[in-house]
C-alpha positions in Angstrom: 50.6 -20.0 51.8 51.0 -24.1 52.4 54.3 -24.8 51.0 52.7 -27.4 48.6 50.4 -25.0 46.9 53.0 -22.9 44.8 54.0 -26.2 42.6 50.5 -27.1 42.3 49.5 -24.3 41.3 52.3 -23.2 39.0 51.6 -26.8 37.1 48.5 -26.3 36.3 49.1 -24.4 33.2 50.6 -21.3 32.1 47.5 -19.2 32.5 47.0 -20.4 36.0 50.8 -19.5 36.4 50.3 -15.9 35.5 47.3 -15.3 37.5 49.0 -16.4 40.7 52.4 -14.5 39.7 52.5 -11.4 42.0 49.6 -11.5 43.5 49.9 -11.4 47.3 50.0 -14.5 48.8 46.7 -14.6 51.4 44.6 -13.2 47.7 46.1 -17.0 46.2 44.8 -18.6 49.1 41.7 -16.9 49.1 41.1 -17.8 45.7 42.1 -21.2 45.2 39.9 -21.9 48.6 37.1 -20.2 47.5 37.9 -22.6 44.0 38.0 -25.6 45.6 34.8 -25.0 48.0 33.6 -24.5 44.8 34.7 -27.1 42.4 35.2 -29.7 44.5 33.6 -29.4 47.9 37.3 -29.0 50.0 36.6 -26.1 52.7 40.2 -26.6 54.2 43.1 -25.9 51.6 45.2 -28.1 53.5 43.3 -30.8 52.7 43.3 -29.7 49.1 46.1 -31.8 48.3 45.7 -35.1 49.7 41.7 -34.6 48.4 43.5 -34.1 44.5 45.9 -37.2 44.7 43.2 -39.4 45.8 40.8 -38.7 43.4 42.0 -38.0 39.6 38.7 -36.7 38.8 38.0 -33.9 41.4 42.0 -33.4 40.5 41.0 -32.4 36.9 37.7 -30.7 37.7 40.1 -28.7 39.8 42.1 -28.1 37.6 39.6 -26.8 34.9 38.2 -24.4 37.3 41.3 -22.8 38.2 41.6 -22.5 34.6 38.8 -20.7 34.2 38.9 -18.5 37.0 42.3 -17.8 35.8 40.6 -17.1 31.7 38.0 -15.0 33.6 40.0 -12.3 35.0 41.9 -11.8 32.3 38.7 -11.0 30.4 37.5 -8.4 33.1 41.0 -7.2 33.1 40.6 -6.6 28.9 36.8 -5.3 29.1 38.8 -2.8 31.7 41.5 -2.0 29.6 39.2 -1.2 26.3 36.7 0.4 28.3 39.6 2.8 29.4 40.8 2.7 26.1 37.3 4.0 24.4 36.9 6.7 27.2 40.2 7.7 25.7 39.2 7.9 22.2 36.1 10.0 23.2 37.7 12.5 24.8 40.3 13.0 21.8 37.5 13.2 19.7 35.5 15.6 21.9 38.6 17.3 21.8 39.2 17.6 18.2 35.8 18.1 17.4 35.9 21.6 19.7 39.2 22.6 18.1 37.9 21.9 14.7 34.7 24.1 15.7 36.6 26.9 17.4 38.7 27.1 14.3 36.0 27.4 11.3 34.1 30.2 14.0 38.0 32.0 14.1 37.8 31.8 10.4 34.1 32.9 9.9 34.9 36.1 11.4 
């Protein structure tokens, strides 16, 4: 990863900060290239620097894409949680309703 990516990237905000903690290094690059082709037209992420200092505009459209990228996958990570969370719910209610049934047929004979 360029050296000046990490503070760059770590400034942005907080929400940036967390998407980018842990992840492997070449994923960061990946996505903040993909970002800037993107956002602002910079195919080389070494150039993504020099391109952000010159113009405080691109710098700021940058910036509000990263955001978003970064708001994104924390909503496809939650849509995956609750989705796993409901599939939960349905099978303790599955559950519950065939120990409910087994026990009033136990009882009706």
């Amino acid at each position: 990863m360029p050296p000046f990516l990490i503070p760059l990237l770590l400034g942005l905000a907080p929400t940036v900060a967390e998407w980018v903690a842990g992840k492997p290094a070449g994923q960061v690059v990946e996505h903040v290239t993909e970002i800037a082709k993107k956002s602002i037209g910079i195919d080389n992420i070494d150039n993504l620097e020099s391109a952000l200092a010159a113009d405080p505009a691109k710098a700021l459209e940058f910036k509000l894409a990263m955001i978003n990228a970064a708001n994104e996958e924390k909503k496809r990570a939650h849509e995956a949680d609750m989705a796993a969370i409901t599939a939960q719910v349905e099978q303790v209610k599955a559950y519950r309703s065939e120990e409910h049934t087994s026990e009033l047929q136990s009882r009706l004979h």
